[in-house]
N, C-alpha and C positions, 0 to 999 in steps of 0.2 A: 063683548068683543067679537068681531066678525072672525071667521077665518083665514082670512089673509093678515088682517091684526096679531093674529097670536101665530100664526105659522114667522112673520117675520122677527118676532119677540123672542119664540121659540128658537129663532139661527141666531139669534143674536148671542143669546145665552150658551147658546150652546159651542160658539165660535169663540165665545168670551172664556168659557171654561177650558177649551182646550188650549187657548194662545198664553191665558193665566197658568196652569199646571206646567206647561211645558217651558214659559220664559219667565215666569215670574209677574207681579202684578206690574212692579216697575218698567218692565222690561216688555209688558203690553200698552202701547197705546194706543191711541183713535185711529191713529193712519193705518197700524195694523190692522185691526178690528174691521176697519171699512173694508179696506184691497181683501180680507181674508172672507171675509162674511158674504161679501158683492153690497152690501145694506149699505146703503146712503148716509152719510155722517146726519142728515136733516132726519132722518124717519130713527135714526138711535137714538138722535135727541127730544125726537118726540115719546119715546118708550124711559129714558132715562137723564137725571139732568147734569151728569156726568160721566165719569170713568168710572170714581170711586164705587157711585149706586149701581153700576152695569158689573163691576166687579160684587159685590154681595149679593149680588141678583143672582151671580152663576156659581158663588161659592153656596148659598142658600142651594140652588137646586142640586147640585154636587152631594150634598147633605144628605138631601132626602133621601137621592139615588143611590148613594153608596151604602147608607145603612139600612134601605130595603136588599140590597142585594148581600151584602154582609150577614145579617138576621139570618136570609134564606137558606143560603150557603152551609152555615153554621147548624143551621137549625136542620140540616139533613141526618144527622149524628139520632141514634135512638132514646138514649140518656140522659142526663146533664151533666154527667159525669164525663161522659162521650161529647155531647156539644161543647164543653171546656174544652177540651182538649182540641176539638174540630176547629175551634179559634185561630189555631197556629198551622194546622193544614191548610186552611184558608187563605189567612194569610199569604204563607211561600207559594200558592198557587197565584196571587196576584203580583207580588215578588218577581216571580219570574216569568211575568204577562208583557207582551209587546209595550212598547213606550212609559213603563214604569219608572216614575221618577219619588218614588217616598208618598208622605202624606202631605196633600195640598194643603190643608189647614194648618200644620206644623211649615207648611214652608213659606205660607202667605203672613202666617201671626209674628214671621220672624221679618217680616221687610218690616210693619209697621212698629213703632214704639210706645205711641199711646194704647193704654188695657182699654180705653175708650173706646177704640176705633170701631166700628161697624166689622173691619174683617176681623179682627183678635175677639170679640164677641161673638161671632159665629163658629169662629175655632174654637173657643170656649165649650161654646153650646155642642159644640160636634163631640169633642172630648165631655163633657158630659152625659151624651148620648150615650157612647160606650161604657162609662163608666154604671152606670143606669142598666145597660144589659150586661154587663157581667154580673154586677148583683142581681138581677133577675133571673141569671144561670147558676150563679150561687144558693141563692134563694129558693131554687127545686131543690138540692144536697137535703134538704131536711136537717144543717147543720145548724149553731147555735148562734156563731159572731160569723155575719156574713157580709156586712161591709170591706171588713180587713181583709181578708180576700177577694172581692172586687174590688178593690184599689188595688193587691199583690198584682193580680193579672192583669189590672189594665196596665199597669209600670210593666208587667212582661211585654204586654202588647204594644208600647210605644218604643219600648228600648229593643225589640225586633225589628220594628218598621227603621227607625235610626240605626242601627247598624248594616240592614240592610241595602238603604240610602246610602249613606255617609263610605258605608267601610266595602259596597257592593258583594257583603256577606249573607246570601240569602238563604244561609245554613241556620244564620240567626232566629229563624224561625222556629229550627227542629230544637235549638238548643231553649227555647224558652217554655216548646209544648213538655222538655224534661222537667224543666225547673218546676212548671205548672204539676204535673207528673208528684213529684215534692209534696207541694201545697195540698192540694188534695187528698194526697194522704197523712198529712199533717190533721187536713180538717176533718177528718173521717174516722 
């Protein structure tokens, strides 16, 4: 791919992601996408053979991006004892970040109904992602069952983000790095 190939692949996705997080996938369509992007409904169509693909195209790169920068974030913390917890500071700092509407993956798996679908399968895999690095923040503890607490925290970490969303309680956060606070010392 040339660079004007990918420079306009790249607006595309990148126009796709924000009109998606912000309206929902329903609630993006082509017409948006074109007037918002300036990209020609003909040159989308040449990069994608629909909505549906142009939407998993910018929830995939959402993915990536979110949890290299999540990871980083976190992974500022000295410990792992300290990066658990750094979890929920993180968090509330994205909580009460300009244009914060929840989690796109939780809000996109919930338009669809099929477990099928392309986006509920990237949700999936997103939520797995996390749940993958909490056991691998587990897993430095030097503790003995470290699954059941990488599940404890990711269920912290999702019922933050949702009450956050849902209840505009981005208090939500402090109270789950407590709860985490618990666990830890449970596991320890």
């Amino acid at each position: 791919m040339n660079k004007n190939t990918t420079n306009t692949r790249e607006k595309i996705l990148e126009t796709a992601e924000q009109l998606i997080y912000q309206n929902g996938i329903h609630g993006t369509g082509m017409d948006l996408l074109v007037k918002t992007s300036g990209v020609a409904r003909k040159s989308i169509y040449r990069y994608f053979a629909n909505k549906d693909e142009v939407a998993a195209a910018a929830l995939d790169a959402r993915d990536i991006r979110w949890m290299e920068w999540f990871r980083a974030e976190c992974d500022k913390a000295d410990t792992p004892q300290a990066r658990i917890l750094n979890i929920f500071t993180v968090l509330k700092s994205w909580f009460e970040s300009e244009g914060y509407r929840g989690c796109a993956f939780i809000n996109t798996a919930g338009e669809v109904s099929d477990s099928n679908d392309p986006v509920r399968l990237i949700a999936k895999r997103h939520k797995q992602k996390l749940l993958d690095y909490t056991l691998e923040l587990a897993g430095q503890l030097n503790i003995e069952h470290t699954l059941p607490l990488a599940r404890k925290l990711l269920i912290l970490v999702e019922g933050a983000i949702t009450m956050s969303c849902v209840m505009g309680d981005y208090s939500a956060a402090d109270d789950a790095r407590e709860m985490a606070k618990l666990l830890l010392e449970q596991a320890s």
